[in-house]
PLY file of the C-alpha trace (Angstrom):
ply
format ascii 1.0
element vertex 466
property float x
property float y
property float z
element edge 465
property int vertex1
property int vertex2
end_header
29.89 -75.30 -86.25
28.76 -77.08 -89.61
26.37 -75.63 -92.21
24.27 -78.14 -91.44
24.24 -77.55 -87.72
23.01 -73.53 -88.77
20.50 -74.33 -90.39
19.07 -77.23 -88.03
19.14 -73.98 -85.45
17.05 -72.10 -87.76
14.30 -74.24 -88.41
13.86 -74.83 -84.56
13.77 -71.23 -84.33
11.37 -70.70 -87.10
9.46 -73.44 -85.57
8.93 -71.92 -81.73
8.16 -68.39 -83.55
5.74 -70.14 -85.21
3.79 -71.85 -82.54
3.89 -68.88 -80.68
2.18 -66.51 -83.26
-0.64 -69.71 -83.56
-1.66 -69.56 -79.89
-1.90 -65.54 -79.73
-4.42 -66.00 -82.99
-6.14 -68.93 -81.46
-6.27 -67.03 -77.72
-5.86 -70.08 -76.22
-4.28 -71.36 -72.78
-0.99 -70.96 -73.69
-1.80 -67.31 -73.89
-3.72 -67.10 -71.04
-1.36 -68.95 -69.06
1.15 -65.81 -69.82
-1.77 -62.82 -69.21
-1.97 -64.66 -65.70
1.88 -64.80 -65.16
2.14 -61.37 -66.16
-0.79 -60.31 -63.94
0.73 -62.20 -60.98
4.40 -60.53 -61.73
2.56 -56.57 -62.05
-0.37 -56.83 -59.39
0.49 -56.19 -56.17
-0.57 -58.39 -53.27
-3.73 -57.48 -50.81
-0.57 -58.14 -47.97
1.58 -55.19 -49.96
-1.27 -53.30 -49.92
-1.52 -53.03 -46.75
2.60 -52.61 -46.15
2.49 -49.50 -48.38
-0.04 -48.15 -46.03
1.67 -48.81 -43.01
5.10 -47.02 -44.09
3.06 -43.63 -45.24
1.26 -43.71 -41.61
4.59 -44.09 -39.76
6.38 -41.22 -42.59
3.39 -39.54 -41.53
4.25 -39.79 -37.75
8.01 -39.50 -38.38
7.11 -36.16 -39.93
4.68 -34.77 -36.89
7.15 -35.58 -34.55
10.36 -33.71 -35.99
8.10 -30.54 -36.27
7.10 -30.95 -32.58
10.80 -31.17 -32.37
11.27 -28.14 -34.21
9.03 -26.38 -31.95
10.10 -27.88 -28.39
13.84 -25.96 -30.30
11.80 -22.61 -30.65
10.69 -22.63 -27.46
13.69 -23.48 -25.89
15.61 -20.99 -27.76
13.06 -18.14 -26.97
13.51 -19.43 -22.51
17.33 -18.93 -23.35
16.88 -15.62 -24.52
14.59 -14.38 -22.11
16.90 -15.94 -19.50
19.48 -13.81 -20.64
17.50 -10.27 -20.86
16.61 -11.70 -17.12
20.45 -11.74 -16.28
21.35 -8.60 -17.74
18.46 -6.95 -16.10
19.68 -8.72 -12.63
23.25 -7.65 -13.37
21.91 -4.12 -14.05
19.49 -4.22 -10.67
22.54 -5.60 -9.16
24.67 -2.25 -10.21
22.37 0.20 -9.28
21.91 -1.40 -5.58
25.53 -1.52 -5.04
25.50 2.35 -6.07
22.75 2.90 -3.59
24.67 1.30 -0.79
27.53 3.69 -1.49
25.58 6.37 -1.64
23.95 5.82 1.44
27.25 4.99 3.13
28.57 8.41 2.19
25.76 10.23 3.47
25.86 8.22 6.92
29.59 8.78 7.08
28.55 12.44 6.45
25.93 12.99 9.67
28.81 11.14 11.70
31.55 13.77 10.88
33.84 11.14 8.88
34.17 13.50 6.20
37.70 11.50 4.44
35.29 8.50 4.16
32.28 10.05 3.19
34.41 11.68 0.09
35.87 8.06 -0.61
32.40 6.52 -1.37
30.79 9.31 -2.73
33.75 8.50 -5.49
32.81 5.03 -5.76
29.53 6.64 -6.83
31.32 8.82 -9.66
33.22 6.36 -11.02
30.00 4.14 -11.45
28.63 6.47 -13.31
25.44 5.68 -12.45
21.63 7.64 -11.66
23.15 9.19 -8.83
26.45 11.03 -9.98
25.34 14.56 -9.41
23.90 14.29 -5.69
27.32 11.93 -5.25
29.15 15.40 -6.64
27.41 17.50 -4.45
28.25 15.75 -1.36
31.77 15.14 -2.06
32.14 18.86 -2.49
30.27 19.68 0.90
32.73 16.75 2.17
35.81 18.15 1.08
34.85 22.16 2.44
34.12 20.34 5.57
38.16 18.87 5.24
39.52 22.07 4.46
40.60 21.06 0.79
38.36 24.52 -0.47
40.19 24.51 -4.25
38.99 20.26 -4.57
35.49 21.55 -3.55
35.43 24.02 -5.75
36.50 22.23 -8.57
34.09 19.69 -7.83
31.00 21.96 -7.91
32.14 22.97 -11.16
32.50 19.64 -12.83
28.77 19.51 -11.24
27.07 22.38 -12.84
29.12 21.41 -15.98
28.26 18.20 -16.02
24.80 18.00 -14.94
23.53 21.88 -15.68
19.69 20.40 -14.86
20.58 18.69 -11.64
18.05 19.23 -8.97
21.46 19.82 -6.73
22.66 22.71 -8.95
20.75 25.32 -6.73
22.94 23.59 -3.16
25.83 23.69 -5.14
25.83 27.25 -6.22
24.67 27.82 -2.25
28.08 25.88 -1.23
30.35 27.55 -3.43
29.30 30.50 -2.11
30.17 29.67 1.35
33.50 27.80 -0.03
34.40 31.35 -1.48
33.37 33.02 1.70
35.24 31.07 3.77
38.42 29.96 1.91
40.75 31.94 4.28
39.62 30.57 7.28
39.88 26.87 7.62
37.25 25.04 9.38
38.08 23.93 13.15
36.29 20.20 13.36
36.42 19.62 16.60
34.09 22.69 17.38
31.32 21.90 15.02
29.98 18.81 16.91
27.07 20.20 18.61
26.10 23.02 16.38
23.10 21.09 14.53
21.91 20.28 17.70
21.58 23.47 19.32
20.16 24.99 16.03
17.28 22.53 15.90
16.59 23.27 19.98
16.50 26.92 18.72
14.27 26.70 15.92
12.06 24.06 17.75
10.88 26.78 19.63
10.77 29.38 16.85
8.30 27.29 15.16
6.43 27.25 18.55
6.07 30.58 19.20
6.12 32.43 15.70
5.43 29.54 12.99
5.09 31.82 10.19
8.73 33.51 10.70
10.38 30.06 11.25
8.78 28.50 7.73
10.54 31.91 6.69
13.86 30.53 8.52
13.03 26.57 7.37
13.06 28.13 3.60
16.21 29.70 4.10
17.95 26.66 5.32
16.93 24.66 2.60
17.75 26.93 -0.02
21.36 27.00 1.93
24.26 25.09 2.69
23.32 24.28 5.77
24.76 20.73 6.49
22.27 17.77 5.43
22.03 16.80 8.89
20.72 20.75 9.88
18.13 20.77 7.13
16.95 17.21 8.00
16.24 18.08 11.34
14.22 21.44 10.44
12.45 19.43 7.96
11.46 17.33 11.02
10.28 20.07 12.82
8.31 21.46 10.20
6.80 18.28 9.77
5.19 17.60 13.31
4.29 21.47 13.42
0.49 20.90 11.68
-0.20 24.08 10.81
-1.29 24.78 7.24
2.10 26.68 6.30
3.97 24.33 7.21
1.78 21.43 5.94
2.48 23.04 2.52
6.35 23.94 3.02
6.31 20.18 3.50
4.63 19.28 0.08
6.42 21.92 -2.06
9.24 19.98 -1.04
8.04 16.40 -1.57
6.91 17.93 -4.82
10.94 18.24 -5.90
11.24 22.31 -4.48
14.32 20.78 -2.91
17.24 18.26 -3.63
16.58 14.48 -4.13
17.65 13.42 -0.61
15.24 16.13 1.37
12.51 15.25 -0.99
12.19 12.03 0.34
12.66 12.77 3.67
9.29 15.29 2.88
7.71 12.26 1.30
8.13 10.13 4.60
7.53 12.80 6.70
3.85 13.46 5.01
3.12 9.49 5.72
4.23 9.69 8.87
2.30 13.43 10.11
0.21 14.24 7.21
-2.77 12.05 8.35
-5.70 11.27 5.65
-4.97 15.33 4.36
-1.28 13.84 2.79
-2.73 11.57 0.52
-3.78 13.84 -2.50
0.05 15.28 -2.11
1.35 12.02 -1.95
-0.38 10.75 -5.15
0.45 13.63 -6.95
4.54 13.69 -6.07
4.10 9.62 -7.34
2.50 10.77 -10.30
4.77 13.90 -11.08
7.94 12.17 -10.46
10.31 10.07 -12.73
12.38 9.21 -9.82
12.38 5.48 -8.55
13.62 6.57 -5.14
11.11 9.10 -4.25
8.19 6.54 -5.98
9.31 4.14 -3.41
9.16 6.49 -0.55
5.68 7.27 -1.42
4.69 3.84 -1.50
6.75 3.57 1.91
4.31 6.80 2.84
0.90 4.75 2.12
2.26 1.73 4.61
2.92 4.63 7.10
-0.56 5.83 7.19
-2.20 2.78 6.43
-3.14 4.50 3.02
-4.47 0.84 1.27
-6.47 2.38 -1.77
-3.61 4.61 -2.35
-0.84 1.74 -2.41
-3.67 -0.60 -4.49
-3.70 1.96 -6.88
-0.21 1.65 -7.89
-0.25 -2.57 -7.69
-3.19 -2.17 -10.59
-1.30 0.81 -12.81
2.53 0.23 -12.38
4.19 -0.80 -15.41
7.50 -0.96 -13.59
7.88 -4.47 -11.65
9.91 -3.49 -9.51
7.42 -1.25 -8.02
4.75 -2.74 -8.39
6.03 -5.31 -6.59
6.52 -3.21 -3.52
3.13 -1.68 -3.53
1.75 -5.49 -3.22
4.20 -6.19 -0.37
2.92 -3.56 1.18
-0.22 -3.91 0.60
0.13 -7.15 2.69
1.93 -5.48 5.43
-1.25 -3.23 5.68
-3.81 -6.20 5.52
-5.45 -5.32 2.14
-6.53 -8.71 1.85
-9.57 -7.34 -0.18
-7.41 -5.09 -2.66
-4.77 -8.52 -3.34
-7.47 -10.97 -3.74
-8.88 -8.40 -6.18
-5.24 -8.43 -8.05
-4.78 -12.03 -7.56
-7.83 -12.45 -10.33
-7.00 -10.11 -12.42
-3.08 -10.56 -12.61
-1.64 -13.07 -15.34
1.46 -12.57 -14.59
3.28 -15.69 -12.72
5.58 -13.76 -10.76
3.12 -10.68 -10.13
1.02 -13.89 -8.46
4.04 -15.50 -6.45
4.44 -11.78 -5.21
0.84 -11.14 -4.11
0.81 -15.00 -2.38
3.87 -13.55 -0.36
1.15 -10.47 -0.11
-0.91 -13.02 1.84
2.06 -14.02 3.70
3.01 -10.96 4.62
-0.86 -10.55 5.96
-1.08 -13.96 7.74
-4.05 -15.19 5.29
-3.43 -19.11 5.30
-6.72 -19.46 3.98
-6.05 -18.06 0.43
-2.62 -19.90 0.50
-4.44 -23.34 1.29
-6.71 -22.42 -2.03
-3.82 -21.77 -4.31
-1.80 -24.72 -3.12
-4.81 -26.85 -3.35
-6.18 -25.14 -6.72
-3.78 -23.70 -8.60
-3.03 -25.12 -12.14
0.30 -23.49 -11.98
2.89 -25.66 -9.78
5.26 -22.67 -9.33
2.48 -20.99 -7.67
1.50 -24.21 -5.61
5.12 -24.61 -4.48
4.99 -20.34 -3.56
1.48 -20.77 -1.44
2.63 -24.22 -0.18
6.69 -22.57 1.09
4.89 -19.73 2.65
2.28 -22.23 4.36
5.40 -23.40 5.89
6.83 -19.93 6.78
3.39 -19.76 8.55
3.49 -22.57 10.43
0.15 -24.26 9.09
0.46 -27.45 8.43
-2.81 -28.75 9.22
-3.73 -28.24 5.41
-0.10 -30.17 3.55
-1.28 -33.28 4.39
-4.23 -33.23 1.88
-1.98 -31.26 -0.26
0.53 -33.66 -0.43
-2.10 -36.42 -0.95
-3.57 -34.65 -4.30
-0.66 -33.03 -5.37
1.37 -35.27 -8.66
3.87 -32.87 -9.22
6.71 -33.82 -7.70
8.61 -30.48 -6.95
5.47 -29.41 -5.60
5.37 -32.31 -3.31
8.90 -32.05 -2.03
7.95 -28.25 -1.24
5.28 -29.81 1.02
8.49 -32.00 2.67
10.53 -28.56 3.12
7.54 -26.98 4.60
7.07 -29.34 7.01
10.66 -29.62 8.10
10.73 -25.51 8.26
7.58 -25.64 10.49
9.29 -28.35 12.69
6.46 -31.15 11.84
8.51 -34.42 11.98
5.39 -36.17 12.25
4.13 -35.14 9.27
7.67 -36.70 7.57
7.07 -39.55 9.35
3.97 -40.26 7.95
5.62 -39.76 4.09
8.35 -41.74 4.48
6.40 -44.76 5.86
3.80 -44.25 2.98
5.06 -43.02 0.00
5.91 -44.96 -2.65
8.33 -42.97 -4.76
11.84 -43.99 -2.92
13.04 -40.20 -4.27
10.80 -38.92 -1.89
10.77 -41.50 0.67
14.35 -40.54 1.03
13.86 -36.80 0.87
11.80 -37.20 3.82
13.91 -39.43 5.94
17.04 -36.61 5.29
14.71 -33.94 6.62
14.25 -36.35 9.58
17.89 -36.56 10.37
18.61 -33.62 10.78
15.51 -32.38 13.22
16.44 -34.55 15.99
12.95 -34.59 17.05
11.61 -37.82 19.16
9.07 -38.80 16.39
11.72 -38.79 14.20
14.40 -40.28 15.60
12.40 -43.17 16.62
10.99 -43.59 12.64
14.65 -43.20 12.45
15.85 -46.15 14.63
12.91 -48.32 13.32
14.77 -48.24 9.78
18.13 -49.24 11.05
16.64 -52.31 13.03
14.61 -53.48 9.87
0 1
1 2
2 3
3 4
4 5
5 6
6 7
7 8
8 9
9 10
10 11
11 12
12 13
13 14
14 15
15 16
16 17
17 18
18 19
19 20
20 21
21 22
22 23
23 24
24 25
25 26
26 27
27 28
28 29
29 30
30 31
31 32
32 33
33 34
34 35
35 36
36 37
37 38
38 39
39 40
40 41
41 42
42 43
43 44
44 45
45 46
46 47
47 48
48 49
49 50
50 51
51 52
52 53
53 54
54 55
55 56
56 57
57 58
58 59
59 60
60 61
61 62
62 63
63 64
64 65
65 66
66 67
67 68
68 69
69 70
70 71
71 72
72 73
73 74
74 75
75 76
76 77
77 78
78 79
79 80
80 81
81 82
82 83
83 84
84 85
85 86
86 87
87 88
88 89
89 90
90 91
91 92
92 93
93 94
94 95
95 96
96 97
97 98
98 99
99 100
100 101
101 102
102 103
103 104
104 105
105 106
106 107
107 108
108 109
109 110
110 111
111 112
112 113
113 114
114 115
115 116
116 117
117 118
118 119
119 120
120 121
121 122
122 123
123 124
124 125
125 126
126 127
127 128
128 129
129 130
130 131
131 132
132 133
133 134
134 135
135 136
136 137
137 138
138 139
139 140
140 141
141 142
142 143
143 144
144 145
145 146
146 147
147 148
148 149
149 150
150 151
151 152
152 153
153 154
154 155
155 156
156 157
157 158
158 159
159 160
160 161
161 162
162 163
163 164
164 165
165 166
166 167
167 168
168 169
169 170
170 171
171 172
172 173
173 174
174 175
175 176
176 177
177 178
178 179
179 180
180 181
181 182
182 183
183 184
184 185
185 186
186 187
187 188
188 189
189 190
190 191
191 192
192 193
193 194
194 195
195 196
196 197
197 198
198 199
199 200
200 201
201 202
202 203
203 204
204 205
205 206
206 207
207 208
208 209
209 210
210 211
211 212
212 213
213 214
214 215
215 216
216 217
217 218
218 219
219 220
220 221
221 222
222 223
223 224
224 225
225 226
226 227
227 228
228 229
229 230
230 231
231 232
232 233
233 234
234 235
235 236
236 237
237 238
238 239
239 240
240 241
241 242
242 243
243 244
244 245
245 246
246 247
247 248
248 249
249 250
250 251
251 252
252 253
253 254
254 255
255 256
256 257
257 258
258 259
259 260
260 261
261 262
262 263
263 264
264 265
265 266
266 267
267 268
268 269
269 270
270 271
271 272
272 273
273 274
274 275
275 276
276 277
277 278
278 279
279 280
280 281
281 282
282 283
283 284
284 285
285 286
286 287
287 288
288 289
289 290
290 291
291 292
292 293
293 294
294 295
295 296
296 297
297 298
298 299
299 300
300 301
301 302
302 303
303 304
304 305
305 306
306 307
307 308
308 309
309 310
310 311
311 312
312 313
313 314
314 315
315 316
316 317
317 318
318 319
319 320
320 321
321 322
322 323
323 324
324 325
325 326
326 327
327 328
328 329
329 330
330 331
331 332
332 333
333 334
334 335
335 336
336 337
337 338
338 339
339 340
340 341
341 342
342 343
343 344
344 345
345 346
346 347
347 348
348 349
349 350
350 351
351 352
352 353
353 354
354 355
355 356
356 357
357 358
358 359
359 360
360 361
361 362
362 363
363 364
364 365
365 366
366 367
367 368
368 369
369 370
370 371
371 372
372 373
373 374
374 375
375 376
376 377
377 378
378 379
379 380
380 381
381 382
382 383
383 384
384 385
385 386
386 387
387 388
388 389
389 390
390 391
391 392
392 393
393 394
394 395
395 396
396 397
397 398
398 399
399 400
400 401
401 402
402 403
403 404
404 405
405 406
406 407
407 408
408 409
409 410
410 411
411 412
412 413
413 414
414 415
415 416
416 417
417 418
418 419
419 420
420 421
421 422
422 423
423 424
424 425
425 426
426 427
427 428
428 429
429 430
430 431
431 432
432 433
433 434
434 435
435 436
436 437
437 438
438 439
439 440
440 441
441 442
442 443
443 444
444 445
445 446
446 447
447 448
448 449
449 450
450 451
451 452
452 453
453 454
454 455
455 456
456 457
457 458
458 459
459 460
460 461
461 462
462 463
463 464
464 465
């Protein structure tokens, strides 16, 4: 480019610079023109506005939601790991009933004279190593003496009072070995024994009869003994249904824990089922003295006996352990304490203390107070317990209007099972020609197939000719 050219470039320059510096002096509309361009580039729109708004109400609800999330996690989380304590707990319950059934095998094997089998599953019980291992012990000694094998009882009843030197069965034991020691030179004949217990009770029968106070004498003898379990069960018997005051209170020293686990309670049944209304004050005391599940359960088994409703209400409102508890309400049904569970049923929060005391009402054949919790309860677990056991019942009349209010839907295809358990095709009928919800409409029409009821099976052939 040319000098000339440069310097033409410079005055235009010069020039625009000043014109420029003219209209900011002047204010004029050159310069407002550019205030109004820069306002329209820097002020945001009353449409923005209102878009800027709209984002921080839906951040807003983005940000509500994920903490919902967040929770809905905890919860489900917290369901998982109660789920889990549930399973161990079942696996555990689960345990402890299969060493029950062992136990109770051996000791049935025991009264029958199978003596190689009754050894075999009280070691079952050993190796389980479970509540029961010393009265397991015991037995499998007595077992063994009874085979002949007197060097495997005794070493048994030592590994016993080694093992276990508090055991309620170390006062038997020392009793046996005594009698293993005694007799260890002169094997035991089987095949003569049979009839021995037998004869004995015959004998002491009518000891108790004509001298009572010199047979409680004998009866305390025996069970301090080792007289077979079958001998001491029957004198307990006897004892029982004697009445008189002695042996009215051999019977509760024993039920108290005088005795081993097993004939304590026997003594515990025995008071429900002879004691009359004097057995009760025993009977609550042995439940309140004792740390045992077994014998707790045999004195709630004790208050069904006799009818004894305060006594098993008592426990239903106190129990901490479930598992009892729950039996105390069961049985409080089987007794008809209607009063006593409707007086838990208000006062319990637990769900499945509820579902247990609806079964309660079961159990008693109160439809009435089913019908109300079907109808009225907020929970649907306990609609679908009152509305199952309406079924159990047979009463029906009432799961027509249930079905008709219910909206829950497991609740309502309870109502469908109890009417197919209770044999009421009609009542499917009627559902699966009105309902709407095809789920259930077919739910019903399943239950119908396979009642081959007339009601049905016309409904039935109706469907196939449509």
């Amino acid at each position: 480019m040319s000098v000339r050219g440069i310097g033409l470039a410079e005055g235009v320059r010069r020039g625009i610079l000043a014109a420029l510096v003219a209209g900011l002096a002047a204010g004029g509309p050159a310069f407002a023109r550019g205030q109004a361009t820069a306002a329209q580039v820097t002020a945001p729109s009353e449409g923005t506005e209102d878009s800027v708004r709209g984002d921080s109400v839906q951040d807003q609800q983005d940000r509500d939601q994920q903490a919902r999330d967040r929770e809905q996690e905890q919860r489900d989380r917290e369901q998982e790991a109660r789920d889990r304590e549930q399973e161990k707990k079942d696996r555990e319950q689960e345990r402890l009933d299969r060493i029950q059934e062992r136990y109770d095998e051996g000791r049935d094997a025991l009264e029958d004279g199978k003596y190689a089998r009754a050894e075999e599953r009280f070691n079952n019980v050993i190796s389980e190593n479970g509540p029961l291992v010393d009265g397991a012990m015991y037995w499998k000694a007595y077992a063994e003496n009874q085979e002949g094998k007197r060097e495997a009882a005794l070493t048994t009843i030592a590994e016993l009072k080694k093992n276990f030197p508090q055991s309620k069965w170390k006062k038997d034991a020392e009793a046996l070995e005594i009698e293993v020691r005694t007799n260890s030179r002169q094997p035991v004949k089987l095949d003569e024994v049979p009839n021995d217990d037998d004869l004995f009770s015959l004998a002491f029968q009518g000891l108790m009869n004509s001298n009572p106070t010199l047979g409680i004498q004998k009866a305390e003898q025996i069970f301090n003994g080792p007289a077979s379990p079958k001998r001491k069960s029957k004198v307990l018997f006897v004892v029982a249904q004697n009445g008189s005051k002695e042996a009215q209170a051999l019977l509760a020293k024993i039920a108290q824990g005088q005795s081993n686990p097993d004939l304590q309670r026997k003594a515990v049944e025995y008071l429900g089922m002879f004691g009359g209304s004097q057995s009760a004050s025993a009977l609550a005391s042995v439940y309140s003295g004792s740390t045992d599940a077994g014998v707790k359960r045999a004195v709630i088994r004790s208050y069904m006996i006799s009818g004894n409703r305060e006594g098993l209400f008592k426990i239903a409102q106190s129990e901490k352990d479930d598992a009892l508890k729950r039996e105390a309400i069961r049985n409080l049904g089987l007794v008809g304490g209607l009063n006593e569970l409707q007086q838990l049923y208000k006062t319990e929060t637990s769900v499945e203390i509820r579902k247990e005391i609806l079964q309660a009402f079961f159990l008693a054949g109160d439809s009435a107070k089913l019908v109300a919790a079907a109808e009225g309860e907020k929970d649907p677990e306990l609609r679908r317990a009152a509305t199952r056991n309406l079924g159990l019942m047979g009463k029906t009349d009432a799961l027509q209007s249930i079905y008709a209010k219910e909206t829950d839907l497991s609740v309502k295809e309870e109502v469908l099972n109890a009417y197919f358990i209770s044999g009421n095709a009609k009542g499917l009928v009627a559902v699966a020609k009105n309902e709407k919800d095809p789920q259930l409409k077919k739910r019903a029409v399943e239950k119908l197939s396979l009642m081959n009821s007339k009601e049905g099976n016309e409904y039935l052939m109706e469907l196939l000719n449509k």
